[in-house]
C-alpha positions in Angstrom: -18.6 28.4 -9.9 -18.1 26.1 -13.1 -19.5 23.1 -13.7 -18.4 20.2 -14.6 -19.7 16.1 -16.1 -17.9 12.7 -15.9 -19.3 9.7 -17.0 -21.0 7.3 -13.9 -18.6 4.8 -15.5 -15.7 6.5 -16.3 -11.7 7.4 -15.0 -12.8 10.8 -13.6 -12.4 12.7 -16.6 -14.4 15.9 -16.5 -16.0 17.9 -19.3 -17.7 21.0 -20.2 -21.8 21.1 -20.3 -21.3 21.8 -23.9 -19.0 18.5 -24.5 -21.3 16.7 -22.5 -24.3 18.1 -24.6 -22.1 17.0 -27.5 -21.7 13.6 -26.6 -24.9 13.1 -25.2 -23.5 9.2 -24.0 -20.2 8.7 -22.6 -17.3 6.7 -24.6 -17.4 4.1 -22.3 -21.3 3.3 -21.8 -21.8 5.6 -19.1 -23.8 9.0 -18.2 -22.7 12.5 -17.5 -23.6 13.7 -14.5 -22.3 16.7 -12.7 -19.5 16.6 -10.7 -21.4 18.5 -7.4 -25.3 19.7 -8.2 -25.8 23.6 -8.0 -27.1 25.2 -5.4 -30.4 27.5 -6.4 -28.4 30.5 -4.8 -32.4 32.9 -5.5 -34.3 33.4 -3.1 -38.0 31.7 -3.5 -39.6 35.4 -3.1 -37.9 36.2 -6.5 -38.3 33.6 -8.9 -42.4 34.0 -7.5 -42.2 37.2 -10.1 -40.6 35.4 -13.1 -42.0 34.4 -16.0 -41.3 30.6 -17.2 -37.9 31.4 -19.3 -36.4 33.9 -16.2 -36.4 31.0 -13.9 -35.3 28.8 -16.8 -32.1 31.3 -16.8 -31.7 31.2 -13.3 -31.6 27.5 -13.1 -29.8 26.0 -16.2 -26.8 28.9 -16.1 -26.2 27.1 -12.7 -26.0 24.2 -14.5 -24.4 24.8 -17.8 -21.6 27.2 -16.7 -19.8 27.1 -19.7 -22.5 28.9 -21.4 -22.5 33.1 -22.0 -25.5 34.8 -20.8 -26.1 35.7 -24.1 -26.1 32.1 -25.6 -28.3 30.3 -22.8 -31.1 33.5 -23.4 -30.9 33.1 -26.8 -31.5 29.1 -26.7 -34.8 29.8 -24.2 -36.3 32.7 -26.1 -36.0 30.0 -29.1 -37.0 27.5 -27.3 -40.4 28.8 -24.9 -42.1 30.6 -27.5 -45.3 30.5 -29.3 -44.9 27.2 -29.6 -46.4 26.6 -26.4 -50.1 27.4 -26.0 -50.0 29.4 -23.1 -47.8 31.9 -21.6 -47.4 30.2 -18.1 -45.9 27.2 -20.4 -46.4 24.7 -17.5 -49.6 26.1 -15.5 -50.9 24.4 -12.1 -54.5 23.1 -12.4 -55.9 22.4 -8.8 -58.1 19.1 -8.6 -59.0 17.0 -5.9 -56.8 17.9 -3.2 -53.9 18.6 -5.9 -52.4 20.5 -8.1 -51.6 19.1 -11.4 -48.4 20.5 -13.1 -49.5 20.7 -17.1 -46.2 19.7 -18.9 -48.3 19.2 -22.4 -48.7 23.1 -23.7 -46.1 22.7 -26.6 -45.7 21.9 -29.6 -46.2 18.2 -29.5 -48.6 18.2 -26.4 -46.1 15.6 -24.2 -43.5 16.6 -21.5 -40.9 15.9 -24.1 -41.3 19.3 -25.4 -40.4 20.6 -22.1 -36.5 19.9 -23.0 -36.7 19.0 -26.5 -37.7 22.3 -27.6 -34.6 23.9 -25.9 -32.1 20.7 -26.8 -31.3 21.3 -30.5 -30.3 25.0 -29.4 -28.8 24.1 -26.6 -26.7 21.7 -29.1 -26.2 23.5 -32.4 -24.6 26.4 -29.5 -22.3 23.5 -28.0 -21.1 22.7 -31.3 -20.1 26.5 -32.4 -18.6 26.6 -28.9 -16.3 23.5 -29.2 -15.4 24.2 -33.3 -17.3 20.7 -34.4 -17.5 21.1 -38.1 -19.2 17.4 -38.2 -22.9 17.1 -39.1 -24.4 16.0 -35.8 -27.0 13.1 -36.3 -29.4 12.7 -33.2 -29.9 8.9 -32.7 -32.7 8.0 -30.7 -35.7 5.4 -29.5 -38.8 6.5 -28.2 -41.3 5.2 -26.5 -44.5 7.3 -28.1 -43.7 10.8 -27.0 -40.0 12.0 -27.2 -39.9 10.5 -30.9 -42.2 13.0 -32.0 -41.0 15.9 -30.2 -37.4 15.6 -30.7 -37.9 15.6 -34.4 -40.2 18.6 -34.1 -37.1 20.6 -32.3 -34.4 19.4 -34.8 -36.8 19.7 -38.0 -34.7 21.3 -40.6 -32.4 22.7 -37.7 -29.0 23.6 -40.3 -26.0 20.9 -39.5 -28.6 18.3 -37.8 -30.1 14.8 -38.8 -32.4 13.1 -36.5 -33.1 8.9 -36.8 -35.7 7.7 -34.2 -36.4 4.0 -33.5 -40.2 3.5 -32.2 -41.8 0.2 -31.4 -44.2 -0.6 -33.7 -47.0 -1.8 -31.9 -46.0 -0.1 -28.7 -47.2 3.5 -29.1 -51.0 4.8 -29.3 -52.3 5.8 -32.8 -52.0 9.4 -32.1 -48.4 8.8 -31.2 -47.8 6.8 -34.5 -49.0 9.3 -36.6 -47.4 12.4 -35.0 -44.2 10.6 -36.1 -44.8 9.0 -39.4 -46.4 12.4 -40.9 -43.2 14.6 -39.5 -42.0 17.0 -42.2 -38.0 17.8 -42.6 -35.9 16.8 -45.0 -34.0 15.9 -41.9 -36.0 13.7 -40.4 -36.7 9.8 -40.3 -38.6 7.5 -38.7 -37.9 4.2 -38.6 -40.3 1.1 -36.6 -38.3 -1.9 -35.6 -40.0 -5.5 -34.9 -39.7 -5.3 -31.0 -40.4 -3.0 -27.6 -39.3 -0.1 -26.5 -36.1 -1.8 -24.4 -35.2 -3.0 -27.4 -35.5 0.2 -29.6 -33.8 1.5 -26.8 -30.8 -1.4 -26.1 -30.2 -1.2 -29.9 -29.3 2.6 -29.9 -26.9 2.6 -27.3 -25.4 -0.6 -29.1 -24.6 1.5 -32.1 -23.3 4.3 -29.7 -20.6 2.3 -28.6 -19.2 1.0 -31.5 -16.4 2.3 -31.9 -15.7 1.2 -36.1 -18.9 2.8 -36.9 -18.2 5.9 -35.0 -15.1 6.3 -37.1 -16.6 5.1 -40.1 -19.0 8.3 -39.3 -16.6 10.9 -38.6 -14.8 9.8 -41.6 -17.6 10.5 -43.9 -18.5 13.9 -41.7 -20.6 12.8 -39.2 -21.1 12.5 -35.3 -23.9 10.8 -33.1 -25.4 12.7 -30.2 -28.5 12.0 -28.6 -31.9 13.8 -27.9 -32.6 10.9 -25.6 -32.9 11.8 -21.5 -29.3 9.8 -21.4 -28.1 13.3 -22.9 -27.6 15.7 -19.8 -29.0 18.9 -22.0 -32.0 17.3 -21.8 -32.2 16.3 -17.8 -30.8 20.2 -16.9 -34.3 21.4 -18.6 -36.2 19.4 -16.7 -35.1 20.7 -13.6 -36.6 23.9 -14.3 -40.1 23.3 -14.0 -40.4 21.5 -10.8 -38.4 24.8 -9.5 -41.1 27.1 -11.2 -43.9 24.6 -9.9 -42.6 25.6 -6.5 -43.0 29.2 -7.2 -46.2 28.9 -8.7 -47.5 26.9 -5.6 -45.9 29.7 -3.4 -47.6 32.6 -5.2 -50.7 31.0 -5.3 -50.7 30.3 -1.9 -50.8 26.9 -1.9 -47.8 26.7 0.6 -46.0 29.2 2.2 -42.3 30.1 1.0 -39.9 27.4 3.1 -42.6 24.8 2.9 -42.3 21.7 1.6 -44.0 19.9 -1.0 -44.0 16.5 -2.5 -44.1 15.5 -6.2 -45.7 12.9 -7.7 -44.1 11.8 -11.5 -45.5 8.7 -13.5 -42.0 7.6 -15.0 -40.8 4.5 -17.0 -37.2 5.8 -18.1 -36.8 7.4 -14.6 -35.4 11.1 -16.3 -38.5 12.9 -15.5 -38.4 12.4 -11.3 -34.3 12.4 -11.3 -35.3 16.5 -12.7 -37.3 16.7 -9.6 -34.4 15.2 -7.6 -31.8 17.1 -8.9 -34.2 20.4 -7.9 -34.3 18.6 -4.2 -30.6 18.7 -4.1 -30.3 22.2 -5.6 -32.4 23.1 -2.3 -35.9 23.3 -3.5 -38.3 22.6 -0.2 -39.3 18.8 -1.8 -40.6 16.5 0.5 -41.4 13.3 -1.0 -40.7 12.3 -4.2 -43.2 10.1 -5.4 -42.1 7.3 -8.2 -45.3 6.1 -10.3 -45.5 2.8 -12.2 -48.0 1.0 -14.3 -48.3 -2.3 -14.7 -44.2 -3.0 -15.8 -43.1 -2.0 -12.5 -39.8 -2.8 -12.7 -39.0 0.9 -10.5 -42.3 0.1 -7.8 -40.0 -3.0 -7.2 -36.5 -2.2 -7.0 -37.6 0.4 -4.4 -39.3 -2.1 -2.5 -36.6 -4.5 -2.6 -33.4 -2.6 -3.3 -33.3 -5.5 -6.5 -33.5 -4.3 -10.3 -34.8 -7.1 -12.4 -35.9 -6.7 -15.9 -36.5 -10.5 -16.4 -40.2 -10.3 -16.6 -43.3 -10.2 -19.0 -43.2 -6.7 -20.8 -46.5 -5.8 -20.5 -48.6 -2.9 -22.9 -50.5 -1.3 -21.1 -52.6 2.2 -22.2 -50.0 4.1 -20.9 -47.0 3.5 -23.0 -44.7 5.8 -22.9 -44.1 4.1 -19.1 -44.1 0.6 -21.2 -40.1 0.3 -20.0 -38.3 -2.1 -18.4 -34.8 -0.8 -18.2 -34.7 2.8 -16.8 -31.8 4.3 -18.2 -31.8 7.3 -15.7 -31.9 5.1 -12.8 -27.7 4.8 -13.4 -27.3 8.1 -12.5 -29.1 7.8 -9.4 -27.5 4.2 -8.6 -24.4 6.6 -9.1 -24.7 8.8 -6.7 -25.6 6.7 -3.9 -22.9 3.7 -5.0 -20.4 6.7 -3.9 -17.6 5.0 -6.9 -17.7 4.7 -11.1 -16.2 0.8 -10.2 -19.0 -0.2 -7.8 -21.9 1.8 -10.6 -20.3 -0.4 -13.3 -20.1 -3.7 -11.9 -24.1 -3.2 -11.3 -24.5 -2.0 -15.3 -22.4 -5.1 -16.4 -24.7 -7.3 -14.0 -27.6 -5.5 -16.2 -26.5 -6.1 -19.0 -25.6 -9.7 -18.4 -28.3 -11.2 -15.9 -30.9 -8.8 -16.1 -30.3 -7.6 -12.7 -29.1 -6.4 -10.1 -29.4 -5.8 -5.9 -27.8 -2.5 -4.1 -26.2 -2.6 -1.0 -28.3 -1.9 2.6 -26.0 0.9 2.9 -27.3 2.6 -0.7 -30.8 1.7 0.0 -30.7 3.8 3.2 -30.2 6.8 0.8 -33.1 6.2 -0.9 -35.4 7.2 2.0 -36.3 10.7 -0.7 -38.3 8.1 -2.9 -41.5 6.0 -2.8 -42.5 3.8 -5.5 -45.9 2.6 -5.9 -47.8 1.4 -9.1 -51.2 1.5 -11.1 -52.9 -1.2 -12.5 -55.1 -0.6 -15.8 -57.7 -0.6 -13.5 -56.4 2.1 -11.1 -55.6 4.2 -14.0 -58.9 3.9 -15.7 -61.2 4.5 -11.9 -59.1 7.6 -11.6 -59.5 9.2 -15.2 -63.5 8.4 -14.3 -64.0 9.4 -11.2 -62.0 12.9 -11.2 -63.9 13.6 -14.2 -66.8 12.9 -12.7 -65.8 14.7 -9.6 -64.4 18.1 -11.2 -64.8 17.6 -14.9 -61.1 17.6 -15.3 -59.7 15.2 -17.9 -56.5 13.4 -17.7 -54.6 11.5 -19.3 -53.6 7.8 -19.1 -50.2 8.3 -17.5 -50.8 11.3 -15.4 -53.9 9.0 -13.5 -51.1 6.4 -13.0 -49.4 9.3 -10.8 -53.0 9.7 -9.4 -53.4 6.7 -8.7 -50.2 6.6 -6.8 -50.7 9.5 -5.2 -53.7 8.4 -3.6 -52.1 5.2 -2.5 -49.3 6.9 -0.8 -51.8 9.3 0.8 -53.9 6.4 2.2 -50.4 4.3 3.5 -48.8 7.2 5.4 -51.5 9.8 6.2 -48.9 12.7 4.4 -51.2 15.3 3.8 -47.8 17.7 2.5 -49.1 20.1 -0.4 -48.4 17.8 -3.7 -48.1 18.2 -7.6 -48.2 15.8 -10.2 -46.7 15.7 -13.2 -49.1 16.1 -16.0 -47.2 14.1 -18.5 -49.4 14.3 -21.8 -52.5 15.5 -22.9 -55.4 13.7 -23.1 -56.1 14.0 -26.7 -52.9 11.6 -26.8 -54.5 9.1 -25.6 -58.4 10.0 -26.4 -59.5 6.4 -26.8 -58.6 5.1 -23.8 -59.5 8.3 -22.2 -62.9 8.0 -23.3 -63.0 4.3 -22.8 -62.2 5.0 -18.8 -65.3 7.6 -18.9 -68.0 5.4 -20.4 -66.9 2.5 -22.6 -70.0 1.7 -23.8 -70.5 5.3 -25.4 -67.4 6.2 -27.2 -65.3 2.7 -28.1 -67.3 2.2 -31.3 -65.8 5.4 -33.0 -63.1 6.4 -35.1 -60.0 8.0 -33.7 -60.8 11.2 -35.0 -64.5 10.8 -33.5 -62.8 10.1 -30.3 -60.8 13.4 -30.7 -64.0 15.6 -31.0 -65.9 13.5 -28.3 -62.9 14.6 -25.9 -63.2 18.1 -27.3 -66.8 17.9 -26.2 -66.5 15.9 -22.8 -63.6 17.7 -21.6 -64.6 21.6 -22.8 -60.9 21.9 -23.9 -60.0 23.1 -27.1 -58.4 20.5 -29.7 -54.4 21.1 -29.9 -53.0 22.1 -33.1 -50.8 19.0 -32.9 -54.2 16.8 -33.6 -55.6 19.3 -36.0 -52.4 19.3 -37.5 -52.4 14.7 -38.0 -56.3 14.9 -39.0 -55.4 15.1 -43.6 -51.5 14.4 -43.3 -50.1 12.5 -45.6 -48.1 9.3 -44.6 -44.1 10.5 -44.8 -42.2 7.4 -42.9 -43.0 3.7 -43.2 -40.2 1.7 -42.8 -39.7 -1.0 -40.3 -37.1 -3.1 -39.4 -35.4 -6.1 -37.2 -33.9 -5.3 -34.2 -30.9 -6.3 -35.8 -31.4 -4.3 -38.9 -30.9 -1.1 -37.1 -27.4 -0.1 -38.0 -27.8 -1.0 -41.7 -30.8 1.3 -42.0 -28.8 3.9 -39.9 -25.8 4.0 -42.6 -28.5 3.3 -45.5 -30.1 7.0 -44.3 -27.1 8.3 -44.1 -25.6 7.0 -47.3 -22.4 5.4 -46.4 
């Protein structure tokens, strides 16, 4: 059965996944989201004997229909590779009543590498497929992680630029310097004066103008985005909550039919809307767990069926979460408005006020989520305690999803089989890793003494994305205004 995408604010018009790829945001502002969600039409016993990039196959060709056989292999075998540092590419790590889904094997050691090692095949394929003789520049904003890793995936990829906007003081040192030492002579990095929101706000700004884009085309070029807004990114993420279940079941964790909830630490919302999508494809989910830190602007909305961004952005040591305006949550707010018209009014709301309140009727559909948050403090008891507890180490966002986790276990008394989303390796985040541990042992060294400290604490071999920062040179340092970011954009691309 094909597939097909319109926009959550759109007049119906469909697309191809490979125009939708293309695009990556709609004309008018809006998402692409699937016209119906695919069943998972395999039988649980099966994908138990897969390998990682089988069930990959097996769930994105429901997705992206208009896709050969032959193309969507070739794009996985690219994409789940060597790269990764181990063949399971997202292994389950039991601890403390449960199991920790490791999404930080690859090549940048976040989650981001999950779909952004697939995206730029996914993309360079969409644009054979649909004759684009433009050279496709991937705009994005990152908040610490998918900065990194999309330029890693489009790094000297033939027909592709990639410009991504980071915060400048809102991303860990490790973070920092994974971006500002990327090689490619298609790649730049560019820090703006301001937050992620508005990294973020400023992208989809130049996305919808409409003279640029022409101004672009003219000169040879087209946007697309390696953001989560861009569906080839989402239909990845699908795939490992879907092998999670299929680990759990042939480890015995649960038994085939059984359900199991799934605990994600999100700021930008794509990462549990994957988990929800798989819910809706059929996978035996129970709950799906929505974890916050201390910007909990997603902890609150499902408590109060309000969205309200007009608060004190807080940095916290988890800043990839550091969001206040979850672009995924549209398509959700979508698909239970039931109409683009009613979707829209709410994103102009957004856009104007800062907020805005969903119907009882649309909260009632919401009854698949719970939303809880983490302070510092939660976070930083967790890392501690399950180290000293097991020995395993975990990073600062996956202990907000601990954290969580054991809040919603202490509040309802659901004892349902559960995996978390491990969202980053620790030796992201080493400093206020090791500061949760023992502060007064670690917080007087360097970064890179921190790094080898973890090595030695944890018993976990150092990444080659560390190894790889430790001598490299500086390649990117310019920053800008906020409302500098188109001029650098065409100053890049020299028009």
């Amino acid at each position: 059965m094909e597939v097909l995408y319109k926009s959550t604010r759109g007049d119906g018009s469909t697309f191809t996944a490979s125009q939708a790829i293309l695009k990556g945001l709609a004309e008018d502002g809006g998402l692409f989201v699937p016209l119906t969600i695919p069943k998972l039409d395999i039988p649980v016993a099966k994908l138990t004997d897969m390998s990682y990039q089988e069930v990959a196959y097996e769930v994105m060709s429901r997705f992206l229909t208009d896709f050969t056989e032959e193309e969507l292999k070739s794009c996985i075998k690219k994409a789940y590779d060597e790269k990764f540092d181990t063949k399971a590419i997202a292994p389950l790590h039991g601890a403390d009543g449960a199991y920790f889904l490791e999404l930080f094997h690859g090549a940048t050691i976040a989650f981001k590498d999950m779909a952004l090692s697939i995206l730029p095949h996914l993309l360079t394929t969409s644009a054979k497929k649909n004759q684009v003789k433009n050279e496709i520049v991937i705009l994005t904003a990152t908040s610490g992680d998918t900065g990194k890793a999309a330029m890693a995936g489009f790094s000297d990829v033939p027909g592709t630029r990639i410009i991504v906007f980071y915060p400048k003081d809102g991303v860990s040192p490790v973070q920092e310097k994974q971006m500002v030492t990327q090689k490619g002579n298609n790649t730049h990095v560019v820090a703006i004066r301001g937050n992620f929101d508005d990294a973020q706000t400023g992208v989809k700004k130049i996305f919808n103008d409409r003279e640029m884009a022409a101004q672009l085309d003219k000169e040879g070029f087209q946007f697309s985005s390696a953001n989560s807004i861009n569906i080839g990114r989402l239909v990845p993420q699908v795939v490992y909550y879907v092998y999670a279940y299929a680990s759990m079941v042939r480890e015995g964790a649960i038994k085939d039919g059984e359900p199991m909830n799934v605990v994600v630490p999100t700021g930008n919302f794509g990462n549990i809307l994957a988990a929800y999508y798989a819910k809706n494809m059929g996978l035996p989910i129970g709950k799906l767990i929505c974890a916050s830190n201390e910007n909990k602007v997603l902890f609150d909305f499902f408590q109060t069926g309000c969205y309200d961004r007009n608060r004190e952005f807080i940095l916290t040591s988890s800043p990839s979460m550091d969001i206040l305006i979850s672009s995924n949550l549209e398509r959700l707010i979508y698909k239970i408005a039931g109409s683009e018209e009613k979707n829209k009014e709410m994103m102009k709301a957004l856009s104007e006020t800062g907020k805005y309140e969903i119907s009882e009727e649309m909260k009632a559909q919401l009854s698949d989520f719970y939303g809880n948050y983490a302070s510092e403090a939660d976070s930083a008891a967790v890392i501690k305690k399950l180290y000293e507890d097991t020995g395993y180490v975990i990073d600062t966002h996956t202990a907000v999803a601990a954290a969580v986790f054991q809040k919603y276990q202490d509040a309802t008394g659901d004892h349902t089989p559960c995996v978390i989303a491990s969202t980053a390796s620790p030796y992201k985040f080493a400093r206020s890793v090791l500061h949760a541990i023992d502060a007064s042992k670690y917080d007087s060294m360097t970064d890179m003494e921190q790094i080898d400290a973890l090595c030695e604490t944890a018993k976990v071999k150092v990444p080659q994305a560390i190894e790889d920062i430790r001598t490299a040179p500086v390649l990117h340092d310019t920053i800008v205004d906020i409302d500098e970011m188109d001029g650098i954009v065409k100053k890049i691309l020299g028009i």
